[in-house]
MARZAVEX-476720 format. One record per residue: x, y, z of N, C-alpha, C in turn. Coordinates in steps of 0.02 Angstrom, whole numbers, padded with zeros to 5 digits, always signed. Atoms other than C-alpha are relative to their C-alpha. Layout:
<atoms>
XYZXYZXYZ
...
</atoms>
This chain:
<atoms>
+00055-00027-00039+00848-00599-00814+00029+00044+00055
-00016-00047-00037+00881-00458-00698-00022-00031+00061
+00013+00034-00054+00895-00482-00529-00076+00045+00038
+00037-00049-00045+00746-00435-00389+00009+00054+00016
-00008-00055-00038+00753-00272-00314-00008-00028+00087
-00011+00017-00074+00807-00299-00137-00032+00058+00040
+00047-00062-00050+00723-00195+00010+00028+00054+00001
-00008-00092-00008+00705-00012+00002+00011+00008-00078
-00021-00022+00082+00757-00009-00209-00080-00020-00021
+00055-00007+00057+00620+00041-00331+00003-00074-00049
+00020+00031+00053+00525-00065-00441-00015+00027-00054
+00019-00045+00066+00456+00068-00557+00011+00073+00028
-00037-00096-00031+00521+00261-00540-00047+00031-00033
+00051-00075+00018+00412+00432-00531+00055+00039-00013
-00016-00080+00026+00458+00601-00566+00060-00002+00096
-00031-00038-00053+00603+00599-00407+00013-00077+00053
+00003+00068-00038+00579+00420-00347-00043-00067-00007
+00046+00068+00008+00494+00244-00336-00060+00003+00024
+00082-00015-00024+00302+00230-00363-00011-00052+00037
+00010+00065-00047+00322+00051-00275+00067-00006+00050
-00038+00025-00044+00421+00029-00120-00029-00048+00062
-00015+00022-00082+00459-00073+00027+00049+00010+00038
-00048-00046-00032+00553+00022+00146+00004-00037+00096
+00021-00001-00064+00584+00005+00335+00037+00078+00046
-00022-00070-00006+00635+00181+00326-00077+00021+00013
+00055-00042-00007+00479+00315+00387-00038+00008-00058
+00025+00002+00064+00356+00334+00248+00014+00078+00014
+00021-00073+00031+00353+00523+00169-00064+00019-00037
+00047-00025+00037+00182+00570+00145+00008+00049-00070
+00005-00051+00072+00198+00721+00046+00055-00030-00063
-00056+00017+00064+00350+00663-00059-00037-00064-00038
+00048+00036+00062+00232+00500-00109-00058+00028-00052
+00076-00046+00048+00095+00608-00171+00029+00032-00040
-00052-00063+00051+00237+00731-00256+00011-00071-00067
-00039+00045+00031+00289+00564-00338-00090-00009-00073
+00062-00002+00052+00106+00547-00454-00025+00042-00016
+00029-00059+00025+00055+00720-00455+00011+00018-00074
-00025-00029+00093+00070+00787-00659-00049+00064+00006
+00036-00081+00006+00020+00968-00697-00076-00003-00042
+00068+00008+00021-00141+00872-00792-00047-00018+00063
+00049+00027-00027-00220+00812-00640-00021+00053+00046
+00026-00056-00028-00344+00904-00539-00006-00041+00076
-00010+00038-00022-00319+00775-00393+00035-00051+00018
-00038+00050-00016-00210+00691-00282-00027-00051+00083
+00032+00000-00063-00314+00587-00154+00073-00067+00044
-00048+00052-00032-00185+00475-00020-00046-00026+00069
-00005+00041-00051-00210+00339+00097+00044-00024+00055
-00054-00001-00037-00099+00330+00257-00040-00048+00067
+00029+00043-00039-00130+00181+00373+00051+00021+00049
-00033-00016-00096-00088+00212+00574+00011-00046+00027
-00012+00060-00043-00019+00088+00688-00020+00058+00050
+00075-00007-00042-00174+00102+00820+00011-00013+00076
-00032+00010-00051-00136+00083+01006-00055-00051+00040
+00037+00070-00024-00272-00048+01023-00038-00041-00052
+00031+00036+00049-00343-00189+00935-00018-00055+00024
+00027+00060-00044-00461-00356+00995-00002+00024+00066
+00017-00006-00079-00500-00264+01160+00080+00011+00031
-00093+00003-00042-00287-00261+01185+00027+00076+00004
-00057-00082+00026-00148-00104+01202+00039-00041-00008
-00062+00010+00043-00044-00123+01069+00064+00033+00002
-00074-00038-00012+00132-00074+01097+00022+00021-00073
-00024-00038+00065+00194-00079+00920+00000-00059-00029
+00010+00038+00055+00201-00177+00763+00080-00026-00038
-00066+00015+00041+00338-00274+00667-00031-00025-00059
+00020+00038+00057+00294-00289+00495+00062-00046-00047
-00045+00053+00053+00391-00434+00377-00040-00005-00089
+00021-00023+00082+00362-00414+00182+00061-00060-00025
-00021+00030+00042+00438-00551+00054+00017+00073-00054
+00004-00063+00036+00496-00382-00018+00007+00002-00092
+00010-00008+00067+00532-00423-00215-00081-00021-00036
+00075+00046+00035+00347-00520-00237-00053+00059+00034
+00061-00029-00006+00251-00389-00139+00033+00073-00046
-00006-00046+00040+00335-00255-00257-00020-00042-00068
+00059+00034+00064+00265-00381-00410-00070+00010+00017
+00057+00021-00019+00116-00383-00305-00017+00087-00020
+00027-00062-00008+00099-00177-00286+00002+00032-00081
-00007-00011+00068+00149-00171-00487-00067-00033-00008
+00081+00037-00006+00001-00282-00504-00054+00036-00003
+00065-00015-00025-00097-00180-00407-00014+00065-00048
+00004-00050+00041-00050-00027-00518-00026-00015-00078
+00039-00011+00047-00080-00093-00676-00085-00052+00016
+00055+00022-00004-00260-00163-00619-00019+00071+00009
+00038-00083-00013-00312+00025-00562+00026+00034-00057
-00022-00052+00035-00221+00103-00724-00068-00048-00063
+00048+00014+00034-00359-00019-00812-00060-00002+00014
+00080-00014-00039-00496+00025-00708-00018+00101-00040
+00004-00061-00001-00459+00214-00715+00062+00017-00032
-00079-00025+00040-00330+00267-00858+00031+00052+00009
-00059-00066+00000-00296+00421-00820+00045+00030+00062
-00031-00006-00056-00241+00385-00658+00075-00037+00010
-00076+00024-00031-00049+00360-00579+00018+00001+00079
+00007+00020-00077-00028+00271-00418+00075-00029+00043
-00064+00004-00042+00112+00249-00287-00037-00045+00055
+00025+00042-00049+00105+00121-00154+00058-00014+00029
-00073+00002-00054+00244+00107+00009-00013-00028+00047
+00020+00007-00046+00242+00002+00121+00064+00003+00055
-00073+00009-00052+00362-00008+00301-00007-00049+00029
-00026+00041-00019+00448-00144+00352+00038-00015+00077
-00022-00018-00055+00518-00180+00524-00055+00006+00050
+00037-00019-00066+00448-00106+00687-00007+00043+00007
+00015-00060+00006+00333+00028+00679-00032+00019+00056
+00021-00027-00054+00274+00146+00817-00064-00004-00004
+00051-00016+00026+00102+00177+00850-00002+00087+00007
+00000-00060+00028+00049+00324+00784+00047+00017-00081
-00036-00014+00065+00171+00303+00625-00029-00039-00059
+00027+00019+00084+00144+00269+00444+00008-00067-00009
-00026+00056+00035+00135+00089+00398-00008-00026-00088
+00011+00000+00061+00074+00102+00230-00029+00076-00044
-00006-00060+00037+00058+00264+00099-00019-00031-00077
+00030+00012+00060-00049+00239-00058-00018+00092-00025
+00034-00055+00029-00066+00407-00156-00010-00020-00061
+00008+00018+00065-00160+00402-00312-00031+00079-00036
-00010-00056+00034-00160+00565-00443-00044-00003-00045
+00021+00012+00077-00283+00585-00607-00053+00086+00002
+00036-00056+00005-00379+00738-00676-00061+00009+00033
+00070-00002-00040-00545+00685-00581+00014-00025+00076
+00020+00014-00050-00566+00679-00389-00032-00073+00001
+00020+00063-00003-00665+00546-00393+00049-00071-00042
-00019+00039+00028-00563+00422-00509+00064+00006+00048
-00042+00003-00038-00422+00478-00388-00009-00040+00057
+00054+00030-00077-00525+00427-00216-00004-00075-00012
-00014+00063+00040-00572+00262-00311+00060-00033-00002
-00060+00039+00013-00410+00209-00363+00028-00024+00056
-00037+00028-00067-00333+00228-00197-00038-00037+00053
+00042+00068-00020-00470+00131-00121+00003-00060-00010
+00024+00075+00017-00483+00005-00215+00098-00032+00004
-00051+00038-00013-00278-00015-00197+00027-00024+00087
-00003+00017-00072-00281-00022-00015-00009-00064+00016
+00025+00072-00017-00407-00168-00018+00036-00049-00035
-00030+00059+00029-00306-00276-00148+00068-00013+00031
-00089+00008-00063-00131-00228-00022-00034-00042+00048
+00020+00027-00061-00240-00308+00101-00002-00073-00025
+00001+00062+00040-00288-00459-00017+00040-00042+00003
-00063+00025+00032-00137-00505-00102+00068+00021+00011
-00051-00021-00012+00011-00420-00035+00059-00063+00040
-00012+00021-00055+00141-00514+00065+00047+00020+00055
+00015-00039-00052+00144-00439+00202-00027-00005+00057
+00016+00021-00094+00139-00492+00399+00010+00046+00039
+00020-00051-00061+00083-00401+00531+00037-00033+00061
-00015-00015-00065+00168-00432+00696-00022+00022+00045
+00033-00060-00042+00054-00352+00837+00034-00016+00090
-00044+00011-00065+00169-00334+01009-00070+00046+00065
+00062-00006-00058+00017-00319+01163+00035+00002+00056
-00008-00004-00081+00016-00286+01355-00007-00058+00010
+00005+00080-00003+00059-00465+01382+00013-00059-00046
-00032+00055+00051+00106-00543+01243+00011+00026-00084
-00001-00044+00064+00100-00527+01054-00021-00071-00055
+00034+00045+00031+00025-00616+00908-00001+00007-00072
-00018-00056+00079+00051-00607+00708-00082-00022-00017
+00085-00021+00008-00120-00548+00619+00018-00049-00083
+00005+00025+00073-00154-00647+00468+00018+00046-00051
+00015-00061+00055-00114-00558+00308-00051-00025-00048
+00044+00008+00069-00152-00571+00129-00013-00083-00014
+00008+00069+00009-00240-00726+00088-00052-00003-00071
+00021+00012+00073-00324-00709-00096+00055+00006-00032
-00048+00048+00050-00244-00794-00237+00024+00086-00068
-00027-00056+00058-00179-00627-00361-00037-00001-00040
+00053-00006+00062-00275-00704-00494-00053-00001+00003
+00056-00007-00015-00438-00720-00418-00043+00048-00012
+00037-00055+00031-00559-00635-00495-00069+00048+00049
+00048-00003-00058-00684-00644-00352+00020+00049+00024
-00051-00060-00022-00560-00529-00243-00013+00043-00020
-00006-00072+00036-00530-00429-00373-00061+00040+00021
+00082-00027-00020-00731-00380-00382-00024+00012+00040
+00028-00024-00084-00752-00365-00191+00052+00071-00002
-00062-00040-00001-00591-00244-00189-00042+00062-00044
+00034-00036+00038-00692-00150-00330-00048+00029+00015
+00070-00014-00026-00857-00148-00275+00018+00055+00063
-00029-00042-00064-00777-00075-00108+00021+00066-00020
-00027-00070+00023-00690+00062-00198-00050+00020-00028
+00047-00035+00038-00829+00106-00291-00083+00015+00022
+00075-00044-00074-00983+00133-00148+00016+00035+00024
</atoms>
């Protein structure tokens, strides 16, 4: 059996690089989106989450995220083939960063690619909410005064329930 992929190494490779990472390197917008684009699709929609400079009424200084990094790259494979059986003709990338992120910087980068706009929009919706789900993936939030970790993912992978909220969400 092959070993895990340790932090920052690909789980599955695009056209130039890995469609699943966990990095605590800067995310690269454009180079994730370059990574699913194909000369068939008419659509590349991306998701780029901000570390926010307040949250619960607080100022947030900055964030330290912690990732179990080989299980939330099973987890973001997961999440790809659930959206490549929702929407086939779509190809999806998902990155998250590790460490201590500024606010104002990238903590997560979902681009998703397919010949329709809409099945693009969708996809990367609905993989956001299941990173939120099932990922693992701790938040850290460092405050004027103290600091506090945010719950993460707390549905079960196989839960079907999840799944269908995650869905429903992407698809209103």
């Amino acid at each position: 059996m092959p070993a895990a992929p340790k932090l920052g190494e690909p789980s599955q490779q695009g056209e130039g690089g890995a469609l699943f990472e966990v990095t605590s390197a800067p995310l690269d917008v454009p180079a994730i989106g370059a990574l699913v684009a194909r000369d068939e699709d008419g659509a590349v929609a991306t998701f780029v989450g901000l570390v926010r400079d307040h949250n619960a009424g607080r100022a947030v200084r900055w964030l330290d995220y912690e990732a179990f990094a080989p299980l939330a790259l099973k987890t973001f494979e997961q999440i790809g083939a659930e959206a490549a059986g929702q929407w086939p003709a779509v190809r999806l990338a998902i990155h998250h960063r590790t460490g201590r992120v500024a606010i104002g910087e990238a903590s997560v980068a979902i681009a998703a690619a397919s010949p329709h706009r809409a099945d693009a929009f969708a996809a990367c919706r609905y993989a956001i909410e299941r990173v939120k789900q099932i990922a693992p993936i701790w938040k850290h939030e460092h405050f004027d005064g103290g600091e506090v970790w945010i719950e993460g993912a707390t549905a079960d992978p196989a839960d079907h329930a999840a799944r269908a909220q995650a869905l429903e969400r992407a698809c209103t």
